[in-house]
N, C-alpha and C positions, 0 to 999 in steps of 0.2 A: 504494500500500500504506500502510496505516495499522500507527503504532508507539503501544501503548497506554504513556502514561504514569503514570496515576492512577488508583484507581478509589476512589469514596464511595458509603459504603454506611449505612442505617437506614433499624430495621424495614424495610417491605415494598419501599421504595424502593433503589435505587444509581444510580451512573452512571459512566461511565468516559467518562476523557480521554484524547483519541487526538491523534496528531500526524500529517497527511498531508504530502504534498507542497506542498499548498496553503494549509495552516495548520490550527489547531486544531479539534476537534472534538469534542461531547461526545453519545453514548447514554445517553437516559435512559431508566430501565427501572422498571416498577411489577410486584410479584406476578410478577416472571420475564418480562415480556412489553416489548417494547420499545415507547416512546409515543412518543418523538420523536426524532429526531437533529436538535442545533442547530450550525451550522455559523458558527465566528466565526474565519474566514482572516483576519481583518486587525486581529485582538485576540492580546493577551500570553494567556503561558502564565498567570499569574496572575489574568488575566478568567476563561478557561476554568476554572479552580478554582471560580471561585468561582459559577461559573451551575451547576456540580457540585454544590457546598456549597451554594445555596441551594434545588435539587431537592429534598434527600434532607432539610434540615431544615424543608421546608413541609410544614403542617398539610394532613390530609386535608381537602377540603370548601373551602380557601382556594385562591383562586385564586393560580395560579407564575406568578410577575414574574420577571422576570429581569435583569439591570443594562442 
């Protein structure tokens, strides 16, 4: 079971950080639709923010890096 801790949100984008059993996780979502779940179990809560925070602040048409 996943315990959501976070969620970030603009414009069209959000994402919510979740905490499983096995470590953190983040759904990212575009227009209501979910594009990807990234799974980083062996990173801080403070990584997970921030692969969040850099989702919803990239530019459309820019490709999403993530740390």
């Amino acid at each position: 079971m996943k315990e959501l801790y976070h969620t970030y949100a603009k414009d069209d984008r959000y994402a919510e950080v979740y905490k499983s059993s096995k470590g953190f996780e983040i759904d990212l979502y575009e227009f209501e639709t979910i594009v990807e779940t990234r799974k980083v179990h062996d990173k801080s809560e403070g990584f997970a923010e921030d692969v969040a925070d850099n989702w919803v602040q990239c530019e459309k048409g820019r490709q999403f890096l993530w740390i």
